[in-house]
N, CA, C and O of each residue as an XYZ file, in Angstrom:
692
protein
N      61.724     52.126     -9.821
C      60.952     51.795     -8.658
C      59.603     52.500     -8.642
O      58.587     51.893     -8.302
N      59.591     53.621     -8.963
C      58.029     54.546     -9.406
C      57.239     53.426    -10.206
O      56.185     52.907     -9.841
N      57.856     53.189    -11.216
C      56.692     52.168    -12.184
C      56.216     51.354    -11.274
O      54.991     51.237    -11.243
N      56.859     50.749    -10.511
C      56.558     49.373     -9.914
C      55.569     49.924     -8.777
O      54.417     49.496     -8.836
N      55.748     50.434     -8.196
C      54.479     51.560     -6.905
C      53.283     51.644     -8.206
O      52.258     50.988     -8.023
N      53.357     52.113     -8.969
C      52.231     52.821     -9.510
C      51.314     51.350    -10.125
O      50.084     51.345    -10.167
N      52.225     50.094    -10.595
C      51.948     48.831    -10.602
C      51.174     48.191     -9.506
O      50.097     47.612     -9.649
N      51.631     48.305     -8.733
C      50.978     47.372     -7.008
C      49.975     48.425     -6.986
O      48.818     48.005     -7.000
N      50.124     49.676     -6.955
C      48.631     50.472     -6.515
C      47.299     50.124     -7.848
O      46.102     50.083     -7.565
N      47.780     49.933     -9.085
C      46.716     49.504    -10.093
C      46.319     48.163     -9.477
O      45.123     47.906     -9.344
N      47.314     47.248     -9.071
C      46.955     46.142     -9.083
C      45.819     46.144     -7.769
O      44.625     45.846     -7.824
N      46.193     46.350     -7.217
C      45.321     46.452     -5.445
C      44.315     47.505     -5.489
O      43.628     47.634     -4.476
N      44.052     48.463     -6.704
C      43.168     48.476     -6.633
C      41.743     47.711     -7.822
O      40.528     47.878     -7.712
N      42.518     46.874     -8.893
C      41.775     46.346     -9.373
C      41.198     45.109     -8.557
O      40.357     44.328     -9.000
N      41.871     45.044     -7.100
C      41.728     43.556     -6.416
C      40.547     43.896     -5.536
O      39.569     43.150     -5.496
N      40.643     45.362     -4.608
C      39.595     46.144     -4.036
C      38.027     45.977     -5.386
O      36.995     45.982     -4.716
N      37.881     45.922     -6.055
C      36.990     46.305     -6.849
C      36.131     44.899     -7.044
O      34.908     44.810     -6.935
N      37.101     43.762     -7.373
C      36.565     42.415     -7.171
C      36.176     41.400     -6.299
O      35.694     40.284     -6.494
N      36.529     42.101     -5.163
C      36.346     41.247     -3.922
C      34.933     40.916     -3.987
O      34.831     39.753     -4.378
N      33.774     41.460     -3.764
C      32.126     41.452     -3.799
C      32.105     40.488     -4.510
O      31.775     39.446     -3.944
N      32.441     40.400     -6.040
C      32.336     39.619     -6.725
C      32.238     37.643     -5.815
O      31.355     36.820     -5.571
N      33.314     37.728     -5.682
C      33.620     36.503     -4.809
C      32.500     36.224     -4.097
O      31.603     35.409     -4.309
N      32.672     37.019     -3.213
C      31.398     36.530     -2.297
C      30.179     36.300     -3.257
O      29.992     35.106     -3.493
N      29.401     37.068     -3.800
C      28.147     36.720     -4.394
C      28.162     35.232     -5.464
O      27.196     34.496     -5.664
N      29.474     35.093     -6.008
C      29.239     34.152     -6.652
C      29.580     32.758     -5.652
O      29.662     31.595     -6.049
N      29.705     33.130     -4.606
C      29.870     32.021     -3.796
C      28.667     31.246     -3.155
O      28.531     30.029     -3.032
N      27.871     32.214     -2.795
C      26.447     32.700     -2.369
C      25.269     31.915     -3.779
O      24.408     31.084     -3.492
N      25.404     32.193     -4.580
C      24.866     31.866     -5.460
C      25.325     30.321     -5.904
O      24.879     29.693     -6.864
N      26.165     29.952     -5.110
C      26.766     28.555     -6.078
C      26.244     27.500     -4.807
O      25.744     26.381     -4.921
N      26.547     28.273     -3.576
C      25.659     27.733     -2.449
C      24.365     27.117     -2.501
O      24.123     25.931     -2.276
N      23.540     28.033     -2.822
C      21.770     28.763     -3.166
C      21.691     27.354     -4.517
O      21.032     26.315     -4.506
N      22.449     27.782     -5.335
C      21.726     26.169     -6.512
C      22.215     24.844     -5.791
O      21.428     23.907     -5.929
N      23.414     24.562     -5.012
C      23.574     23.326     -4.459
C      22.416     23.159     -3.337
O      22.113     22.052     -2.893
N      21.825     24.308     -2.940
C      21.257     23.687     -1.888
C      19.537     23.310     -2.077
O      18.821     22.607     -1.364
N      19.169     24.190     -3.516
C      18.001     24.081     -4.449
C      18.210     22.530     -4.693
O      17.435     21.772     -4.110
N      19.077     22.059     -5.412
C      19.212     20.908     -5.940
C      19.487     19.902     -4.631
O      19.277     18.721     -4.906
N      19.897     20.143     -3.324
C      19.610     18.929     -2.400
C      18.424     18.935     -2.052
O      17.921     17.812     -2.085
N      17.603     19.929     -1.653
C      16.661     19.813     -1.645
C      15.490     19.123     -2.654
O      14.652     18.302     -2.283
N      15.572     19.416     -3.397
C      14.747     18.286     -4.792
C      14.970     17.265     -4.697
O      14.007     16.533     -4.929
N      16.685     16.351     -4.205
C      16.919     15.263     -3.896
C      16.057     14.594     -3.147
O      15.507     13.514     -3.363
N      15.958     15.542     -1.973
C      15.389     15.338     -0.443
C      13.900     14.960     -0.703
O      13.273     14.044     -0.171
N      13.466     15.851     -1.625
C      11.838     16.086     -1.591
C      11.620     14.493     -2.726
O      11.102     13.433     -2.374
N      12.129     14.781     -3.907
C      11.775     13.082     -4.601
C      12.718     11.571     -3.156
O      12.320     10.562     -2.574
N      13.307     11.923     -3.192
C      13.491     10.711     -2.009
C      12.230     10.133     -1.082
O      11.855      8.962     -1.022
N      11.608     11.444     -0.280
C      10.616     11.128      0.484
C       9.589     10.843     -0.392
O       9.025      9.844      0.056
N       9.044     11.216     -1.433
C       7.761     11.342     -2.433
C       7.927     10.105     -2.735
O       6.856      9.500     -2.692
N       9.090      9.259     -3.116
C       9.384      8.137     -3.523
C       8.944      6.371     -2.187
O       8.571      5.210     -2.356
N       9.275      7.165     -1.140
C       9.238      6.399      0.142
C       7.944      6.108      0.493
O       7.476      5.051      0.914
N       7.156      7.689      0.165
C       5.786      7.052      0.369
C       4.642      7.077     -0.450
O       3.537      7.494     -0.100
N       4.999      6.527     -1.767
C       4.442      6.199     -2.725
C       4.687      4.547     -2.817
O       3.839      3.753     -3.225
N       6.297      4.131     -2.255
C       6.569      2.603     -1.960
C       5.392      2.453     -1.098
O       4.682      1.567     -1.576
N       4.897      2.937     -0.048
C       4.243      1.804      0.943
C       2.821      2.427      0.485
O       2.033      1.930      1.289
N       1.971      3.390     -0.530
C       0.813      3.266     -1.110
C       1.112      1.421     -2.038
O       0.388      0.523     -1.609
N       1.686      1.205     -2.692
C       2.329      0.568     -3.863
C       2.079     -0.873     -2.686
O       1.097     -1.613     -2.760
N       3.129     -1.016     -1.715
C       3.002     -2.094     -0.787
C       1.319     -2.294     -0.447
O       0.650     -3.323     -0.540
N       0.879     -0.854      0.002
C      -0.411     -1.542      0.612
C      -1.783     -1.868     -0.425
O      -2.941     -2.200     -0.171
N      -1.176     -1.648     -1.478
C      -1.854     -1.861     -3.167
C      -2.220     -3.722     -2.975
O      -3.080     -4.603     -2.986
N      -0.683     -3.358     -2.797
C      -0.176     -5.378     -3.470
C      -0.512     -6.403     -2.351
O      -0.729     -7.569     -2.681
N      -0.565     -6.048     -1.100
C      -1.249     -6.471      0.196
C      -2.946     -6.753      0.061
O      -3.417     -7.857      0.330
N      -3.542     -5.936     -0.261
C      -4.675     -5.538     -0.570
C      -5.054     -6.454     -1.094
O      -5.573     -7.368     -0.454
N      -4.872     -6.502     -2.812
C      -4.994     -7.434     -3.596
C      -4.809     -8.752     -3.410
O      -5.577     -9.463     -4.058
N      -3.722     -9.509     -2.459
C      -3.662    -10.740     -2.295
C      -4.758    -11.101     -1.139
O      -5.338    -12.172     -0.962
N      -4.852    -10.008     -0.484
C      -6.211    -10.174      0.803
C      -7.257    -10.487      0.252
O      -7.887    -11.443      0.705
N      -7.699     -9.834     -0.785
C      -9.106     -9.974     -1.697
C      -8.846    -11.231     -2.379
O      -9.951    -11.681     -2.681
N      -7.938    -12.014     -2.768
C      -7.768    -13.108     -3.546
C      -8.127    -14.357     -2.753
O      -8.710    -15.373     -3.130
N      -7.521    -13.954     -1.284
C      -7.483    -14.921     -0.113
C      -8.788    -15.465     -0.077
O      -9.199    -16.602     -0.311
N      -9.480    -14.193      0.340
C     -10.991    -13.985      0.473
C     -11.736    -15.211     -0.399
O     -12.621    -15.956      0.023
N     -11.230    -15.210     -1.509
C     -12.013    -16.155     -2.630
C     -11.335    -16.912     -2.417
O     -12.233    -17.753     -2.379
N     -10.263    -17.617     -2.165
C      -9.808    -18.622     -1.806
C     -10.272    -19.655     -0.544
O     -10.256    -20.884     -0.474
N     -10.686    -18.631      0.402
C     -11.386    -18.987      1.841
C     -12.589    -19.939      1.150
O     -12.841    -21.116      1.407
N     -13.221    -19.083      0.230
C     -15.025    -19.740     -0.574
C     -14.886    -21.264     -0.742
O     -15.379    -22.276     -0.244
N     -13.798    -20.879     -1.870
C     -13.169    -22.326     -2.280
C     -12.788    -23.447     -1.517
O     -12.928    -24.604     -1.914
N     -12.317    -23.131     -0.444
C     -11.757    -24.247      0.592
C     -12.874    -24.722      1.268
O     -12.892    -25.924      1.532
N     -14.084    -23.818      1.701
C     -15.315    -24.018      2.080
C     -15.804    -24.879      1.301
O     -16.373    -25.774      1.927
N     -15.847    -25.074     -0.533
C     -16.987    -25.547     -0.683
C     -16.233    -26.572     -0.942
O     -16.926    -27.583     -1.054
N     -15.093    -26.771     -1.093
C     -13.981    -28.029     -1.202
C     -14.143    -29.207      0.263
O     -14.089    -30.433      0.167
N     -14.315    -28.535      1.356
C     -14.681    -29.558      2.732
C     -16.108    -29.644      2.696
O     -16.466    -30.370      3.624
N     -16.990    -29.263      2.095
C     -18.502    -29.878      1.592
C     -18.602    -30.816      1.240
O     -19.159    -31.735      1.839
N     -18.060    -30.873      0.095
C     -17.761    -31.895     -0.776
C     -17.150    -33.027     -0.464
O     -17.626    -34.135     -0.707
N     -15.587    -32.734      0.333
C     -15.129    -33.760      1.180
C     -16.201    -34.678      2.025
O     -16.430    -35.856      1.750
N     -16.888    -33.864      3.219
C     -17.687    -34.346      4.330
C     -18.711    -34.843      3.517
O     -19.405    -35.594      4.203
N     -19.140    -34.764      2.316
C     -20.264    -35.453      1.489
C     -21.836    -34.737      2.040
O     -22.873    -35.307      2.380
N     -21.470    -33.139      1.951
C     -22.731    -32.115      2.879
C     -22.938    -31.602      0.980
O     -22.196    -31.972      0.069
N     -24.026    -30.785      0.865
C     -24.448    -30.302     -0.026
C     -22.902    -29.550     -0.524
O     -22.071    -29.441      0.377
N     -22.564    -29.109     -1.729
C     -21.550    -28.676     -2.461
C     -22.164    -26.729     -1.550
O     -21.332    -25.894     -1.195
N     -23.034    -26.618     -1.471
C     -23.302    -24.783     -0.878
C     -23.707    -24.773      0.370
O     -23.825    -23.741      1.030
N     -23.949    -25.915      0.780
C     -24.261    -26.029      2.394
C     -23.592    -24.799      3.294
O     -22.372    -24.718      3.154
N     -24.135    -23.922      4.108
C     -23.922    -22.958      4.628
C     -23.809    -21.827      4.231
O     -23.906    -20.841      4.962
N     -23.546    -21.795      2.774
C     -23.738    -20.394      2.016
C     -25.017    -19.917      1.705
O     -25.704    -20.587      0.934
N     -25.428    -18.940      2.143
C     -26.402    -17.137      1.912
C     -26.122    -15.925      1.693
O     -25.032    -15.552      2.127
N     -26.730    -15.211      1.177
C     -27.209    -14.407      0.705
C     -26.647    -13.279      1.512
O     -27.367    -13.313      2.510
N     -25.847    -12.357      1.673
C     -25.497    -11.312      2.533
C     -23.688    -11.004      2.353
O     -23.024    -11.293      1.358
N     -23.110    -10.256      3.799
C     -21.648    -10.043      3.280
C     -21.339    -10.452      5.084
O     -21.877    -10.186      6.158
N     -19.967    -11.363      4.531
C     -19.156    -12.069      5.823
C     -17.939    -11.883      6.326
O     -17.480    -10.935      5.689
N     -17.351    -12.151      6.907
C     -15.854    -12.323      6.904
C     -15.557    -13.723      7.291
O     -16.300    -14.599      7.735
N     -14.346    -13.720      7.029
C     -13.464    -15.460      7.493
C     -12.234    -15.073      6.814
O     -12.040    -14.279      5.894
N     -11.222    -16.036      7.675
C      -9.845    -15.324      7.454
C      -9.410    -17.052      7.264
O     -10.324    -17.870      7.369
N      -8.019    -17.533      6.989
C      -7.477    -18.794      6.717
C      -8.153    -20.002      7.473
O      -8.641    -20.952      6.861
N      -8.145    -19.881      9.087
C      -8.843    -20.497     10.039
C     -10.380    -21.148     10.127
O     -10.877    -22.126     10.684
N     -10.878    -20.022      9.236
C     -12.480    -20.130      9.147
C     -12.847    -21.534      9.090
O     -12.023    -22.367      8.713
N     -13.841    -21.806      9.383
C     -14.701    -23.464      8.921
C     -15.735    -22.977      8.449
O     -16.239    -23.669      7.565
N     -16.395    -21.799      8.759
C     -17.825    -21.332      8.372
C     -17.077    -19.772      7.923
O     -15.983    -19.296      8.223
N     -18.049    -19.323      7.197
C     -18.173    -17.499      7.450
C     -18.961    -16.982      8.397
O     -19.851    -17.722      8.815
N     -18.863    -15.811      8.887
C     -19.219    -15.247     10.646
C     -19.740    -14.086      9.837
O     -19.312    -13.844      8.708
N     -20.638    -13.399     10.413
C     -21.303    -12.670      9.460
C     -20.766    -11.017      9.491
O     -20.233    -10.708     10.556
N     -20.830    -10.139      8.653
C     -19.506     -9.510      8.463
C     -19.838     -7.863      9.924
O     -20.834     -7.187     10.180
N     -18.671     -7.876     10.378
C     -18.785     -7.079     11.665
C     -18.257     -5.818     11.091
O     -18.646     -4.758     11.582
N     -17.354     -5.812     10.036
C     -16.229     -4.588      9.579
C     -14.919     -4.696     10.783
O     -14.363     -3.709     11.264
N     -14.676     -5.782     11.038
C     -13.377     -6.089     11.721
C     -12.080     -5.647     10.952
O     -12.177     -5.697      9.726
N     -11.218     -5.342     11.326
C      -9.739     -4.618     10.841
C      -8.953     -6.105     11.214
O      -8.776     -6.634     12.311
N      -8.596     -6.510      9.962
C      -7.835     -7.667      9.831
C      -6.487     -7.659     10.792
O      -5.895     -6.590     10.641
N      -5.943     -8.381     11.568
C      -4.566     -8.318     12.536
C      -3.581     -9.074     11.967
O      -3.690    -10.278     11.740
N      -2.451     -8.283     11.688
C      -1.151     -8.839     10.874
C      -0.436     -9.692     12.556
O      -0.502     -9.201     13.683
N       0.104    -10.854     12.220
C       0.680    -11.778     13.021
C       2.228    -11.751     12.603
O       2.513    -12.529     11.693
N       3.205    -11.024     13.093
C       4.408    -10.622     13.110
C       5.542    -12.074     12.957
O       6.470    -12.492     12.263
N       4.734    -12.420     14.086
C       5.659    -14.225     13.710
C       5.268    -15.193     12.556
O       5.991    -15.956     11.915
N       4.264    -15.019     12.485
C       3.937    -16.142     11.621
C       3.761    -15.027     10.302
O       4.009    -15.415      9.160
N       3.516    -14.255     10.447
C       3.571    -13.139      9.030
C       2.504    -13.495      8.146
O       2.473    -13.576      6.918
N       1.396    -13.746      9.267
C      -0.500    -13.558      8.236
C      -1.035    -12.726      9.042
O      -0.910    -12.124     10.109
N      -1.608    -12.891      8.242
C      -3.352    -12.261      8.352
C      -4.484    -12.661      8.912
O      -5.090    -13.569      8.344
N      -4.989    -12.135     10.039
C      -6.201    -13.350     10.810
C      -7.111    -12.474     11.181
O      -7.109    -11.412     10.557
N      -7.951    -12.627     12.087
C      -9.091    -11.762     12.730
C      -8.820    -12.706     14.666
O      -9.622    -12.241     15.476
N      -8.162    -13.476     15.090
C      -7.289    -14.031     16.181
C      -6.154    -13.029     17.009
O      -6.364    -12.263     17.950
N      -4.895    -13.334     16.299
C      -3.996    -12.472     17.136
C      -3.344    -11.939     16.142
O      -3.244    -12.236     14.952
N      -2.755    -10.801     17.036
C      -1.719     -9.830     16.320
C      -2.004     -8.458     16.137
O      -3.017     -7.939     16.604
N      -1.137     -7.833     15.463
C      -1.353     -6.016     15.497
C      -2.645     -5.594     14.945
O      -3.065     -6.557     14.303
N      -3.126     -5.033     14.908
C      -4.498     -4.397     13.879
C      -3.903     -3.634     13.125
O      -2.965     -2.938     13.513
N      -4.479     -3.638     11.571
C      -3.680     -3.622     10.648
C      -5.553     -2.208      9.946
O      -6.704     -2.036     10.347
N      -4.522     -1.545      8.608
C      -5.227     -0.782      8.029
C      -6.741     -1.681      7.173
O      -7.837     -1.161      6.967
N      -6.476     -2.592      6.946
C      -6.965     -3.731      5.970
C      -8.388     -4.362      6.598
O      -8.321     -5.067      7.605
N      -9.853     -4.039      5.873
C     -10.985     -4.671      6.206
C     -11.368     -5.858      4.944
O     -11.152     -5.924      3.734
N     -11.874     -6.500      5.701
C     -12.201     -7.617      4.050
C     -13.552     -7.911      4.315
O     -13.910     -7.957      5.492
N     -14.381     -8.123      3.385
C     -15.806     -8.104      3.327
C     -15.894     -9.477      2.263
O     -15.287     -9.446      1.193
N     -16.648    -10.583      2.641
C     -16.931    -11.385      1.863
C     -17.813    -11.438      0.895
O     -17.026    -12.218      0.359
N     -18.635    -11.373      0.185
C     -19.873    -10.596     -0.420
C     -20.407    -12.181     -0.874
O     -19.608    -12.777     -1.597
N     -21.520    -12.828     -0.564
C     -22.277    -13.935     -1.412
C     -23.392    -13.580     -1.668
O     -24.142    -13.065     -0.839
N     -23.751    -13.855     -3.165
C     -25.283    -14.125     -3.907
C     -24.994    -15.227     -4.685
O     -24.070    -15.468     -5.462
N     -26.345    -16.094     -4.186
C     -26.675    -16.967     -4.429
C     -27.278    -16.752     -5.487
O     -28.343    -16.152     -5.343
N     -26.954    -17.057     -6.651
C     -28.005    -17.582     -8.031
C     -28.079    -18.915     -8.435
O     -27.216    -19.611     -8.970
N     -29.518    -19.248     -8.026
C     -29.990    -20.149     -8.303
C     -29.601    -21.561     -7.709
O     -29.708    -21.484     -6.485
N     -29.192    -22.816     -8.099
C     -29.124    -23.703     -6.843
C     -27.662    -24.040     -7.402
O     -26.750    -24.517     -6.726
N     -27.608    -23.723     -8.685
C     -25.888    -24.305     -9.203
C     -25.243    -23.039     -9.068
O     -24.590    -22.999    -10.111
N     -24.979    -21.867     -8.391
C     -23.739    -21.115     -8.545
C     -23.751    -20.207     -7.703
O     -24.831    -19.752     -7.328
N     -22.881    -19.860     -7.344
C     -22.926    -19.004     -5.796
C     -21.793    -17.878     -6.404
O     -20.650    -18.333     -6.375
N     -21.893    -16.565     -6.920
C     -21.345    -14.959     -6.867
C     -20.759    -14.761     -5.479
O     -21.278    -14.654     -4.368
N     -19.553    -14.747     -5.895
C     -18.998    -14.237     -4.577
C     -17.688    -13.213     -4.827
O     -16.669    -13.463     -5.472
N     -17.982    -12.187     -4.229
C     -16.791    -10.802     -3.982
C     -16.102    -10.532     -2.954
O     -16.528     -9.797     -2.063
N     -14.875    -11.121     -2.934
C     -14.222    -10.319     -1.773
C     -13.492     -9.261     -2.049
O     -12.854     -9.062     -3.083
N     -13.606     -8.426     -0.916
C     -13.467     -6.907     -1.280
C     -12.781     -6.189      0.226
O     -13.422     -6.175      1.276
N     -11.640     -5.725      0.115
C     -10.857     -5.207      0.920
C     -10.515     -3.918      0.614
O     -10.110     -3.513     -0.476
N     -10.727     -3.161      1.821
C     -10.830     -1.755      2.177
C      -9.558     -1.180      2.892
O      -9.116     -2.074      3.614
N      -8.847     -0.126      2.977
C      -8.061      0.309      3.714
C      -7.561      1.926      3.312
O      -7.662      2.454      2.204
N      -7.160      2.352      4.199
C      -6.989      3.956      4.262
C      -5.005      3.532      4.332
O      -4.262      2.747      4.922
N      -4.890      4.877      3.105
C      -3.236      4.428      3.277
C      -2.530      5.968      3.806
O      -3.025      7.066      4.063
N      -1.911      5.729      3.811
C      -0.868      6.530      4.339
C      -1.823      8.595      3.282
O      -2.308      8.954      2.209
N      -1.495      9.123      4.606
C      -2.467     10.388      4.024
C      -3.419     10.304      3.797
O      -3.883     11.195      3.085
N      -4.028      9.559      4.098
C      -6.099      9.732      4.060
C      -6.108      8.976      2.597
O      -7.253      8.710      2.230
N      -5.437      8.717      2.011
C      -6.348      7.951      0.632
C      -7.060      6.790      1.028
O      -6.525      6.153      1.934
N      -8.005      6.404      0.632
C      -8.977      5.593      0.509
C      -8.849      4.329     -0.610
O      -9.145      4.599     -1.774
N      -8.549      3.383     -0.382
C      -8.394      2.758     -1.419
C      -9.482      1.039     -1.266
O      -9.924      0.730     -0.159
N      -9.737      0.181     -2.447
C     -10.223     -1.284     -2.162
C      -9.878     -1.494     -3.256
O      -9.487     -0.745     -4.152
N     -10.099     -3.104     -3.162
C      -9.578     -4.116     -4.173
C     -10.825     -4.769     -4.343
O     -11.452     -4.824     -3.285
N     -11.491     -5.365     -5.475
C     -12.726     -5.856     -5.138
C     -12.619     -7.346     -6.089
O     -12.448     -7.206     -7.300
N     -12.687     -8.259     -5.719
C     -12.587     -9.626     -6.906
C     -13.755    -10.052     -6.755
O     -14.509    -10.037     -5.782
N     -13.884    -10.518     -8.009
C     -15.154    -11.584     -7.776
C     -14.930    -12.992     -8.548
O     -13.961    -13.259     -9.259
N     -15.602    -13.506     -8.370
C     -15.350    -15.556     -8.947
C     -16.734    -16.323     -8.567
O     -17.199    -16.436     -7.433
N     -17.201    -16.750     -9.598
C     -18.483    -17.240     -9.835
C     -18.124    -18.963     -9.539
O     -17.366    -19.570    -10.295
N     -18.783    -19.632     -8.336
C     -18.669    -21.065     -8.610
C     -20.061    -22.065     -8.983
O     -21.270    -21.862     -8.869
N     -19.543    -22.813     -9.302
C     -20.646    -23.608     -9.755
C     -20.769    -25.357     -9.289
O     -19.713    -25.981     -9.190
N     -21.893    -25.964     -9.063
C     -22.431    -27.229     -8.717
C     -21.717    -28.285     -9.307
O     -22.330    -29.353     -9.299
N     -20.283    -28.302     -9.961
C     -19.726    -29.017    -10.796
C     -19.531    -30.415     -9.963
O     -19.124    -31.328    -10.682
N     -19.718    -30.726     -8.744
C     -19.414    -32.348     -8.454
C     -20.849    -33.005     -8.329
O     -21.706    -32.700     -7.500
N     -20.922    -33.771     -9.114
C     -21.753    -34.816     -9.213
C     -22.567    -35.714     -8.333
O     -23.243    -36.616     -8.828
């Protein structure tokens, strides 16, 4: 029975000696799980709002495309109505949004997203980050330079535009 006392007292006190142990490595296993949620946390958000720089990239770009598309439809009902193929186009920077019949000469209006119908107008709806600038020069009597060019501030102060341009020409007869 002595052996066995002198047993439990080695043992309890090799158990006294390790206890600390425990804790710190518990502490420490804590401390990297919570390093590593955090990094989760931090690329998650970095990721979220780099999506809506990325969204208001690709927004942007189809706004500026529009823009030249607006030109086109203009000089397409010229042509229709049997008016000069540039009739109403000069020299300066405009706006006009889908609606347009003419270009209005450019104010720096903040384009308004339309929630129901899900466009883009300078009419109704939210005011949106997004300016569009029409840009025409006229060269010469066959071809009209035109840039549309959309502006917007994204998320954190960046500054960003899209700028297209498309050269047309006197091609109907």
């Amino acid at each position: 029975m002595i052996k066995r006392k002198i047993f439990i007292f080695n043992f309890n006190l090799k158990n006294k000696a390790n206890r600390g142990y425990l804790l710190i490595e518990s502490m420490i296993g804590i401390s990297i799980a919570v390093v590593g949620i955090l990094g989760i946390l931090s690329l998650i958000s970095r990721s979220v709002s780099l999506n809506r720089v990325v969204g208001d990239q690709f927004t942007g770009a189809y706004l500026a495309a529009e823009g030249i598309e607006i030109v086109k439809n203009l000089i397409g009902a010229n042509i229709i109505n049997r008016r000069p193929w540039n009739s109403g186009f000069m020299d300066g920077d405009f706006e006009a949004d889908y609606l347009s019949m003419f270009l209005d000469s450019g104010r720096n209006r903040r384009l308004l997203f339309d929630s129901t119908s899900r466009l883009y107008s300078y009419q109704t709806g939210s005011p949106t980050n997004f300016i569009r600038t029409i840009k025409i020069e006229l060269i010469g009597s066959g071809e009209i330079k035109v840039n549309s060019v959309v502006r917007w501030t994204s998320r954190g102060g960046g500054e960003f535009e899209a700028n297209l341009e498309n050269h047309f020409f006197n091609w109907y007869p």
